[in-house]
Structures are given as structure tokens and as C-alpha cells.
N, C-alpha and C positions, 0 to 999 in steps of 0.2 A: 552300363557301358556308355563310354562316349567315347568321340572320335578327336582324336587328336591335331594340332595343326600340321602335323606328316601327310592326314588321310588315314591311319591307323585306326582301331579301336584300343582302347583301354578300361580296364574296370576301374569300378569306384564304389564306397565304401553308400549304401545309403540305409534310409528308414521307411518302412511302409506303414502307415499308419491303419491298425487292423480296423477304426471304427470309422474313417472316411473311406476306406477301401469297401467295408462292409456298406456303409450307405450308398457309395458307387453303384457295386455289384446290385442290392435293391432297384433303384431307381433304373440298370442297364437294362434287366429282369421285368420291370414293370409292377413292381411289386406294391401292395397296398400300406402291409405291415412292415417295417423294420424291428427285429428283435437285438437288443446289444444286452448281453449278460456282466455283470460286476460284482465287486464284493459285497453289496449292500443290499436290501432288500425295495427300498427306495431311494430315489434322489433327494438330498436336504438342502435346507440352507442354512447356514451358519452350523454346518457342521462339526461335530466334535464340541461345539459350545453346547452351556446352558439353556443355548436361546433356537439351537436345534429344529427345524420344523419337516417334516417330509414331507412331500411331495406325492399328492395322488393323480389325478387328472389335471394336466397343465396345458393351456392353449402354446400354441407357435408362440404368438406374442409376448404374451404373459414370460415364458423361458428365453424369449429373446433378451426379453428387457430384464431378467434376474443375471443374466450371460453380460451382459453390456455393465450391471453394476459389480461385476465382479466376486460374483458369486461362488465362484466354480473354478479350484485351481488346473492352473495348467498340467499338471503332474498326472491330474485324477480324473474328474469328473468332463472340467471342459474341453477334451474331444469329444470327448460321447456327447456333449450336447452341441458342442460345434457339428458336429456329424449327425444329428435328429437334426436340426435343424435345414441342413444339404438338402435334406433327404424329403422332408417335408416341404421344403420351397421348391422342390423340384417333381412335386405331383405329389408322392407319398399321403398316405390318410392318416398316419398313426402311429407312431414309435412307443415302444414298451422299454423300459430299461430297469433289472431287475436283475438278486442274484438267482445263479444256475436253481438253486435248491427251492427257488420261490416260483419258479416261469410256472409249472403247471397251474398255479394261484392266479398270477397274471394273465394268461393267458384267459383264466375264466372272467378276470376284470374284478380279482377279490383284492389284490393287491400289485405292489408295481408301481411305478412312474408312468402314467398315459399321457404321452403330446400328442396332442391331436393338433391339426392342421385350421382348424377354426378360429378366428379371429376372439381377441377379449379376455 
């Protein structure tokens, strides 16, 4: 909604972003872990290429600076790593990003994308 120059309200058409809204809700919560689920089992780079690498334990930084070189299209991946990264400059210890089918995995630390919050 918004208000019009009448005083009125009016609707309007918008988007809510599930994986910055999800880091939100963490970080509102207090939360240590953020969990964001995807088709993939890890996070890569140069995905779909030859040159393919995934991603097991990755610092803040370290995903910062893969995010900054353009790693991670806007379509797919870089909200979810735009949103770990919210999440973890804002206290957060730890983002897991991983598919549905894989989190019991992850969660024990067998597999998954770990950001952790530690420099390097």
C-alpha cells in the first residue's frame, strides 16, 4: 500500500524477497544459524562449466569477494549469497545453503555450503 497525493491509500504490485526476508527474520530472532534451501547440493563457481568447483566451508570474506567478482547470477544464486552475507554482517555465525534433500547432511557438517562469519 501507499498513500496517495489525495491522502488515500492505494495498492501496488510488489516482490518480497524470500532470502533477504528469511535473513531479516534470523537476524530479528537472534538467530546463530541461517538455513536457505536450493536446487543444488552446494554452492559453485563457474557453474554449469567444465571449470565447476563447489563450495564447502567458505569465510564472509572469501564469498564476499567470489559475490563482488561476479560469480553468482542474479537470477539464482546471488540473493542467497547477497542474503548470508546480511545475515552474517549482522551478528549471524553461520549460513548453510543446500538442497532440501541434502540439509539432514548439512546440518551434521557432511555436506553443504558453510559461511561462517570468520575472516580469510
Amino acid at each position: 500500500m501507499v498513500r496517495t497525493t489525495g491522502g488515500d491509500y492505494q495498492s501496488v504490485d510488489g516482490v518480497i524477497d524470500k532470502d533477504l526476508t528469511s535473513a531479516l527474520l534470523a537476524r530479528e530472532i537472534g538467530a546463530d544459524l541461517l538455513v536457505i534451501t536450493t536446487g543444488v547440493e552446494k554452492v559453485c563457481l563457474h557453474f554449469g562449466t567444465p571449470q565447476q568447483q563447489a563450495l564447502g566451508e567458505v569465510s564472509m570474506a572469501r564469498m564476499a569477494q567470489y559475490l563482488d567478482d561476479g560469480h553468482f547470477p542474479a537470477g539464482s544464486m546471488k540473493p542467497k549469497i547477497a542474503a548470508s552475507l546480511a545475515f552474517l554482517g549482522h551478528g549471524g555465525k553461520r549460513v548453510i545453503i543446500t538442497a532440501p534433500s541434502s540439509l539432514p547432511a548439512a546440518i551434521r557438517g557432511e555436506t553443504g555450503t558453510h559461511i561462517i562469519a570468520a575472516s580469510g
